[in-house]
C-alpha positions in Angstrom: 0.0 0.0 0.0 1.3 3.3 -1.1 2.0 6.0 1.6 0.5 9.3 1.6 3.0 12.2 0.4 2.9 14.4 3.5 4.7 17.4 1.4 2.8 20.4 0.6 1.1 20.8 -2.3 3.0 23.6 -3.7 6.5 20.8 -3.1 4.5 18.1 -5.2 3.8 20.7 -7.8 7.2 21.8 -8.1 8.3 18.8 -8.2 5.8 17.9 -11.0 6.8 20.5 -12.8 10.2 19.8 -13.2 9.6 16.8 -15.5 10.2 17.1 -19.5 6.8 15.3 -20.7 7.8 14.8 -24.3 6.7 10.9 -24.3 2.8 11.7 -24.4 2.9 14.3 -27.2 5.5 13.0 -29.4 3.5 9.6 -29.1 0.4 11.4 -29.8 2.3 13.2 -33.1 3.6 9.7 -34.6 -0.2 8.5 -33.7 -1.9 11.3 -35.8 0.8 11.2 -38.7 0.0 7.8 -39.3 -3.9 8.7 -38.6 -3.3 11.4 -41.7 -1.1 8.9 -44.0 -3.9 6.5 -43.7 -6.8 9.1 -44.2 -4.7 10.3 -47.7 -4.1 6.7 -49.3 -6.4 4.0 -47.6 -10.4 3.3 -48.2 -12.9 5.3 -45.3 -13.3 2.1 -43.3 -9.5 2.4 -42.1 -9.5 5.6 -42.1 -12.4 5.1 -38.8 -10.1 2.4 -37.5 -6.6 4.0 -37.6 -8.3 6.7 -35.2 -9.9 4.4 -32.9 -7.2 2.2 -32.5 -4.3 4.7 -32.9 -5.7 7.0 -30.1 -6.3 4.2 -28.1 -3.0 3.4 -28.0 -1.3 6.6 -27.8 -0.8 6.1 -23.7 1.4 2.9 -24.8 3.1 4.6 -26.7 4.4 7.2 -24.0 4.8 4.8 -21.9 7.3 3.2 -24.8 9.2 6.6 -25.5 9.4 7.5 -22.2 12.5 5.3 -20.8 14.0 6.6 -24.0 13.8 10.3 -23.7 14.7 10.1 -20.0 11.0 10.5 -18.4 10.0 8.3 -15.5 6.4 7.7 -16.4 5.6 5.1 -13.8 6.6 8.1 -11.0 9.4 5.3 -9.9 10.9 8.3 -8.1 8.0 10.4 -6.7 5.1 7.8 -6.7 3.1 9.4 -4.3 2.9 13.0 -6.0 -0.7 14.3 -6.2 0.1 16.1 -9.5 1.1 12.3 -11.1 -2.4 11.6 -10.1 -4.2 14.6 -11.2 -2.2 13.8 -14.5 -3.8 9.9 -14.5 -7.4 10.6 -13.7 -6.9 14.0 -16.5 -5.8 10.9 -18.9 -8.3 8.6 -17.8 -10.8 11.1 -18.4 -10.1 11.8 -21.6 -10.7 8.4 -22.6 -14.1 8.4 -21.1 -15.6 11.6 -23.0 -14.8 8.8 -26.4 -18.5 7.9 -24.9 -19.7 11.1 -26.4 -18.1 10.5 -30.1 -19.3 7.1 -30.4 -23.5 8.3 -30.9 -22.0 10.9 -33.5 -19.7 8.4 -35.2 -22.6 6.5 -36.1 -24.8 9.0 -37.7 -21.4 10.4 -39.8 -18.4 8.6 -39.8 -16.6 11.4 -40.8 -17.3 13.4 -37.2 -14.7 10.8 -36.3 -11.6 13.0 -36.7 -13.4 16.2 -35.3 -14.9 14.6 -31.8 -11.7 12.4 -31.1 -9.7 14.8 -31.8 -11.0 17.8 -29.6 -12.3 15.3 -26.9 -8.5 13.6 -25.9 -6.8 17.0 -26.5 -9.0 17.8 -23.0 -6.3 16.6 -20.8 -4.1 19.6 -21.4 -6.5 21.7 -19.7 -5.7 20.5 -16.3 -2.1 19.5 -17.1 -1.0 23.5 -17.9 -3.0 24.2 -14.5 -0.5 21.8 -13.1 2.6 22.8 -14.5 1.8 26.7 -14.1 2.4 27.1 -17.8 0.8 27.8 -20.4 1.7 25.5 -23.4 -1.6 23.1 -22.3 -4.0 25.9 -22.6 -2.4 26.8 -25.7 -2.6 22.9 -27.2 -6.2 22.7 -25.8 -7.5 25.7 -27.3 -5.9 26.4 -30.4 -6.3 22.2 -31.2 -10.2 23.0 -30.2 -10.6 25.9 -32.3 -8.8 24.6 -35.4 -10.1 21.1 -35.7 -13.7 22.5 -35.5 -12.6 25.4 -38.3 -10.6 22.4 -40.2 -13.6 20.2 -40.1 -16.1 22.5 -41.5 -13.6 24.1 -44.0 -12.3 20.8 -45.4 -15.1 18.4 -45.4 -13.8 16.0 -48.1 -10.5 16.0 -46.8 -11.1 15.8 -42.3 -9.3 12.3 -42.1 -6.2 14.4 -43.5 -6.4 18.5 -42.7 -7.3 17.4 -38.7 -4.3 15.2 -38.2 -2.1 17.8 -40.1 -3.4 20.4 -37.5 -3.0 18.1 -34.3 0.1 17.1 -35.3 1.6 20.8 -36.3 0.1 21.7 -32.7 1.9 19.1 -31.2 5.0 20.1 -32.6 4.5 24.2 -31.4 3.8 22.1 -27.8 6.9 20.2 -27.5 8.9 22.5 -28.7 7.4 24.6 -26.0 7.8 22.4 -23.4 11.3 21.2 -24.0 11.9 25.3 -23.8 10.1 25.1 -20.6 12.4 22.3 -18.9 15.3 23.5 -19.6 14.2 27.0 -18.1 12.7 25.1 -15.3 15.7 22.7 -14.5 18.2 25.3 -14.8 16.5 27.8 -12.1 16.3 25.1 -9.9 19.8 24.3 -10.2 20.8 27.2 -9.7 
């Protein structure tokens, strides 16, 4: 049974803070690059699956890249952190507002792309809350606003323009945040 972290908030946060988180975003960028490829050369009925399956297993992923870029996604180090938690249950719900794209992915297939693709960008919301930064408002918002304006604007083309978007955001975000940790790390170094 896990102990409870007896730090102060504010310490947990901090320490939160002070991680890179490059694994989720750069597994969510190859996701939705191979989401496009697929919505440019493969028949519609793919083009459904390669979302439901690819965004489902975005968290894998992460968890995949994350030993690799140096992240400790399994909190090894600070398992008891409240923020690592806020993070989970932020993730987990994400995956449970896919309820609310299922009803409208039967009546068009092609809302697909639009309602998975606002509805797991969610989690930044409370992650830039977290971090006291604002590169997860940015990702939320912008991602919101131009996969709605994408999916209206480009209706032949949404299993291609939206993952062009997401993934362009993406990019902006992680460069952002890699920015971010070194600023981070290197005033608390100091």
């Amino acid at each position: 049974m896990n102990k409870k972290n007896t730090q102060p908030l504010e310490e947990q946060r901090i320490a939160f803070s002070k991680k890179r988180f490059l694994a989720m975003p750069l597994a969510g960028s190859i996701v939705w690059t191979v989401i496009g490829i697929i919505g440019a050369t493969i028949s519609p009925v793919w083009q459904v699956w390669s979302v439901w399956i690819g965004c489902g297993s975005i968290v894998y992923l992460g968890m995949a890249l994350a030993p690799i870029l140096g992240e400790d996604f399994f909190n090894k180090q600070t398992p008891n952190n409240a923020f690592n938690h806020l993070f989970m249950v932020g993730l987990v719900m994400a995956l449970l507002v896919f309820s609310l794209a299922l009803p409208f992915a039967m009546q068009d297939y092609t809302s697909i792309p639009l309602t998975v693709g606002i509805l797991s960008g969610l989690m930044w919301m409370p992650f830039s809350w977290a971090i006291q930064h604002w590169a997860g408002y940015f990702h939320a918002i912008s991602r919101t606003v131009l996969v709605l304006s994408v999916w209206i604007i480009f209706p032949e083309h949404r299993f291609v323009a939206i993952p062009v978007v997401i993934v362009v955001i993406y990019i902006i975000t992680m460069l952002v945040l890699e920015r971010r940790y070194k600023a981070v790390n290197c005033l608390h170094e100091e």
